[in-house]
C-alpha positions in Angstrom: -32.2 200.2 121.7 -31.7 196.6 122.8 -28.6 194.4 120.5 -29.3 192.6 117.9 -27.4 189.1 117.9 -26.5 187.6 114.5 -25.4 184.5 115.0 -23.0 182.7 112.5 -22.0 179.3 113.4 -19.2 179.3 110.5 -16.5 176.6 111.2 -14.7 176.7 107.6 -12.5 179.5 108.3 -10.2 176.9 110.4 -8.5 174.2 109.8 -8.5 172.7 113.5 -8.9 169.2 113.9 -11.6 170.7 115.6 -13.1 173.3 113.5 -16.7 171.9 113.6 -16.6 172.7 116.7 -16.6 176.2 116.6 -20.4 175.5 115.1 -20.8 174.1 118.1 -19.5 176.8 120.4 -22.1 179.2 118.8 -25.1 177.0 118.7 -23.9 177.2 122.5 -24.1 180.8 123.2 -27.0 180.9 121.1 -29.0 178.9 123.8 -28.8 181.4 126.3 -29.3 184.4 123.9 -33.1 186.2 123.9 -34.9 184.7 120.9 -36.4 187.5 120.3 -33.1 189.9 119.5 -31.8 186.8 117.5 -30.6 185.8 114.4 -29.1 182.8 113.0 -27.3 182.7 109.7 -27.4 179.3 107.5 -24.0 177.5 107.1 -23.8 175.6 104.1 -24.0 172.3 104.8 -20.2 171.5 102.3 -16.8 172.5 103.9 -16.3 174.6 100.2 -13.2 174.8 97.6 -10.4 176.9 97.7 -11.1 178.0 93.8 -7.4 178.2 93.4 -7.8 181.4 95.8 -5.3 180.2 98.1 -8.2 180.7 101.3 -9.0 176.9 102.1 -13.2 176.5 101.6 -13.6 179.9 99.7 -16.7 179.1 98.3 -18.1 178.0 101.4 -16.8 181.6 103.5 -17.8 183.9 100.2 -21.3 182.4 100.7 -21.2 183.2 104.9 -20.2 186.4 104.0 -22.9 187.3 101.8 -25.5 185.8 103.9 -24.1 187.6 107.3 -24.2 190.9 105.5 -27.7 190.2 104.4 -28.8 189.4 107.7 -27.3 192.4 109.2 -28.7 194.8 107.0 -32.0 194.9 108.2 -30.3 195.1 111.6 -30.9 199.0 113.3 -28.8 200.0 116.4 -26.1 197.4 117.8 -25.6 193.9 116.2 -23.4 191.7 117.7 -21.9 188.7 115.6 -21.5 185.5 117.6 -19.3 183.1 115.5 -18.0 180.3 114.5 -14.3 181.2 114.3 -13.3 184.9 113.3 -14.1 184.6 109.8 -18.0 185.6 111.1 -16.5 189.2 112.2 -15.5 190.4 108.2 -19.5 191.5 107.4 -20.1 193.2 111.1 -16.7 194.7 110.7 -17.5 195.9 107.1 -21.5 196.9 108.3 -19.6 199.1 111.5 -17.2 200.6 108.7 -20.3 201.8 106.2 -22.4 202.7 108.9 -19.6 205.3 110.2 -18.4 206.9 107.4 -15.1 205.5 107.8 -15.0 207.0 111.6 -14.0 203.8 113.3 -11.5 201.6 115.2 -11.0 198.0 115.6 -10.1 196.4 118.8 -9.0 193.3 117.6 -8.2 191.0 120.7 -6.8 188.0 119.6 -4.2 185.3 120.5 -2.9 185.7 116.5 -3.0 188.7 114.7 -4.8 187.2 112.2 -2.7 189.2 109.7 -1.8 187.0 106.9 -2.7 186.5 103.2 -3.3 183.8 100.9 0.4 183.8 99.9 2.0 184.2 102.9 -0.3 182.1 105.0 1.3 178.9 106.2 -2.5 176.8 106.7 -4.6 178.3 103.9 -7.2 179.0 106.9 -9.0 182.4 106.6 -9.5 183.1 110.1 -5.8 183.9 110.0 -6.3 186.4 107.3 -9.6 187.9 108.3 -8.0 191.0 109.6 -5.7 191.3 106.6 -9.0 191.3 104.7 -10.5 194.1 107.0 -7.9 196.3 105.7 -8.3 195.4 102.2 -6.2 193.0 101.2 -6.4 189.7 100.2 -8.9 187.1 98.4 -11.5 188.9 96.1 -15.1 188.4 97.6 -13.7 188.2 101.2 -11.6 191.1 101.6 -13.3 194.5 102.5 -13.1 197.3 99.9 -14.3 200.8 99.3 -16.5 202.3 102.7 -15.8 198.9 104.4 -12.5 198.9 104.4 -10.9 200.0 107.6 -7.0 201.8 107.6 -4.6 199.6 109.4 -3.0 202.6 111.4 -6.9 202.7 113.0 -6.3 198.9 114.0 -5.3 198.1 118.0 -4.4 194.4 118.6 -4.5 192.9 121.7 -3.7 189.9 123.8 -1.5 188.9 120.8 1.3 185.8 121.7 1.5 183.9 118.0 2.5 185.9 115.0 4.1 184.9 111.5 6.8 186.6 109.6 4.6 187.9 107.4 2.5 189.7 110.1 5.3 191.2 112.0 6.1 192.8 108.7 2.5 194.2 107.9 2.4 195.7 111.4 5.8 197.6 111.4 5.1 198.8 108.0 1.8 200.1 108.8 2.2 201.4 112.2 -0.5 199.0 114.2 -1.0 199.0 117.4 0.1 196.0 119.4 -0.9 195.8 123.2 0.5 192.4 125.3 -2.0 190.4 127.3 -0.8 192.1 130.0 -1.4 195.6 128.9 -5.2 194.1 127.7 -5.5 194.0 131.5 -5.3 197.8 132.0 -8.2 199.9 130.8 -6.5 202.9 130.4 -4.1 201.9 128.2 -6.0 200.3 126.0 -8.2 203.5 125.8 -5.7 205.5 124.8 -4.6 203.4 122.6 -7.7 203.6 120.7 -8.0 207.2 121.3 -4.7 207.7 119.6 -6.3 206.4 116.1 -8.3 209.7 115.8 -11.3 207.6 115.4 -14.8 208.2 117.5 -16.1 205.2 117.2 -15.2 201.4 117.5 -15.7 198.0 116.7 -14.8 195.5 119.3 -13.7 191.6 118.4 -12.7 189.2 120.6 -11.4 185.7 120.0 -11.7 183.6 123.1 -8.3 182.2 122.3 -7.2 186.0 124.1 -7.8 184.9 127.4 -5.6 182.5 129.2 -6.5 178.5 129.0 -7.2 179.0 132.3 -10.1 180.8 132.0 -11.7 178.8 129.1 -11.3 174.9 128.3 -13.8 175.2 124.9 -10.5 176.5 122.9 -9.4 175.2 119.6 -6.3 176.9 119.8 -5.3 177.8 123.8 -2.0 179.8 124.3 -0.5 180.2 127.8 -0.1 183.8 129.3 -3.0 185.2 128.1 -6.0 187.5 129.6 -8.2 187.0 132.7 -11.7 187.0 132.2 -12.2 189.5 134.6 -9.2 191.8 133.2 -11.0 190.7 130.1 -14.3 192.0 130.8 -13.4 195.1 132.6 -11.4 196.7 129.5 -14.3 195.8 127.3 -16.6 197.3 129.4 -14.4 200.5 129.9 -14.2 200.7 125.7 -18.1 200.6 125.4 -18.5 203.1 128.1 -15.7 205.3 126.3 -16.4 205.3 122.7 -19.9 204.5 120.7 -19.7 200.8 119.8 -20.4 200.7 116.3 -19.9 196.8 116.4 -19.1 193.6 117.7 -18.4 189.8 117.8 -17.0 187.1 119.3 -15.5 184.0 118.1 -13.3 180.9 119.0 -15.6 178.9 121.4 -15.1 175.4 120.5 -16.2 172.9 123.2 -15.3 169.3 123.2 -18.9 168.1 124.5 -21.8 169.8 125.5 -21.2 169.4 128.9 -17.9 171.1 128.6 -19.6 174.1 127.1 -21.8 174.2 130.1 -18.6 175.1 132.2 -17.6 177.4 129.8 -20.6 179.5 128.8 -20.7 181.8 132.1 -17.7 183.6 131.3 -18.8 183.9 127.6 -22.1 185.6 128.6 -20.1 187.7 130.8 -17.9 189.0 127.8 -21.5 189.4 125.8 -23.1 191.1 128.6 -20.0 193.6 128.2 -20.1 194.0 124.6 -24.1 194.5 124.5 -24.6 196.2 127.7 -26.7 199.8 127.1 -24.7 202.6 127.7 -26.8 206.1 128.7 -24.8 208.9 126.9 -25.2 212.7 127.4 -27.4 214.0 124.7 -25.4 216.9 122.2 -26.5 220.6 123.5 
C-alpha cells in the first residue's frame, strides 16, 4: 500500500526569526507530493498563548495536535508527516506508538535532542521539547501518555551537535542512545543501535537541521559538521529495509524565498522517497 502524506505546515513550535518559514518549507514539499495520497492539516491562522504552560503558543500546538491526529486516523498503512518544525511529528509519533502495541523505536535524527521541558527550556519553543513529550513528560495536551507514550531507553538520537544541560541529564539518566553525525553515516551502526532497543518496529524523524549546511541552505537553524545527504539517505533507507516502518516525518525546511526552496527540494524528495519507498517483505510461513 502506497503512503499516505499528512502534511502539517505548523510554524508555532519555533521561535526563529524565521519560524513562518517552516510553513513555507512544507507548503514546498507539498508541491511535488501526489495529490492524491495527500493531506493537509489547517494551521490556525493566530501564533497561540502560552496559557501559563511555560510552551510558547500552546493553544495554537494543542489545536495542531488534535487536528494532525484527526487526520491520521482515517489514515491505513504508512503516513508520513511533513512539517512545519518538529512539533508536527508528536501525533505520527503517538499514532505509530498505538498502532504497535507499544513495539516501537524512534529514530530521532536531529541537530538538538529536542529534550527539554517547560521548566528547563531556555526559549519556551516546543520543538525543543517535542521529544521530551514523546516520552511523556511535559505540558498537559501535548505530551504523549498511556499507549502513545514511547520509553526513552527505546529512543536512538542521531546527528545530535547542540544539547542543554537539562538534556544531557535526561539522556544519562535514562540510558538513550546518542549516535554523532558521523556514526549517522554508517548503516550498520545505526541498525544495531536500534536493534539493541528490543523493539520490531520503528518510527523514523528527521529534522533537516541533521544534515550539514552544506547540503541544505532552507535551514532555520544550520549547524556545521553534520550529515551528508547521501550518508543521510542511505541509513534511512537501510532502517526501512531492516525494520517495519510504523512512521515517519520530516521537519525543519525553512526556505528564505521560493526560489531558494527550488534548490533545496531535490534532496528533500530524496529523503521522502527513502522514508516512503515500498519495501517487499517475506510473508510469515
Amino acid at each position: 500500500m502506497p503512503a499516505t502524506f499528512v502534511v502539517v505546515p505548523v510554524w508555532q513550535g519555533s521561535v526563529s526569526a524565521r519560524a513562518m518559514s517552516h510553513a513555507d518549507g512544507a507548503d514546498a514539499i507539498r508541491g511535488d507530493l501526489p495529490a492524491a495520497a495527500t493531506v493537509v492539516v489547517e494551521v490556525p491562522a493566530e501564533a497561540g498563548e502560552s496559557l501559563d504552560t511555560g510552551v510558547r503558543r500552546y493553544s495554537a500546538l494543542q489545536r495542531m495536535r488534535e487536528r494532525t491526529a484527526q487526520a491520521l486516523d482515517p489514515v491505513d498503512g504508512l503516513a508520513v508527516v511533513v512539517g512545519g518544525d518538529c512539533s508536527a511529528a508528536i501525533a505520527g509519533v503517538g499514532r505509530a506508538a498505538r498502532r504497535t502495541g507499544g513495539d516501537l523505536a524512534v529514530l530521532w535524527l536531529d541537530a538538538h535532542p529536542d529534550l527539554n521541558t517547560p521548566d528547563s527550556s531556555p526559549s519556551g519553543a516546543f520543538g525543543g521539547m517535542v521529544l521530551r513529550a514523546v516520552a511523556g513528560e511535559g505540558a498537559d495536551g501535548l505530551r504523549l501518555e498511556g499507549d502513545e507514550r514511547v520509553d526513552p531507553a527505546r529512543i536512538v538520537l542521531g546527528g545530535i551537535r547542540a544539547m542543554d544541560d537539562a538534556e544531557q541529564e535526561f539522556i544519562d539518566a535514562h540510558g538513550v542512545t546518542v549516535l554523532a553525525a558521523a556514526q549517522v553515516g554508517d548503516p550498520v551502526g545505526v541498525i544495531a543501535a536500534l536493534e539493541a532497543t528490543g523493539a520490531s518496529n520503528v518510527y523514523v524523524h528527521v529534522d533537516l537541521d541533521v544534515l550539514d549546511p552544506s547540503a541544505l541552505a532552507g535551514l532555520s537553524y544550520p549547524m556545521p559538521f553534520g550529515v551528508s545527504a547521501a550518508d543521510l539517505v542511505q541509513s534511512v533507507r537501510s532502517v526501512v529495509e531492516r525494520f517495519p516502518l510504523a512512521g515517519a516525518s520530516i521537519a525543519g525546511f525553512a526556505p528564505r524565498t521560493p526560489e531558494a526552496a527550488e534548490d533545496d527540494l531535490p534532496t528533500i524528495l530524496r529523503l521522502v522517497g527513502a522514508l516512503s519507498a515500498p519495501v517487499a517483505r517475506p510473508e510469515a510461513d
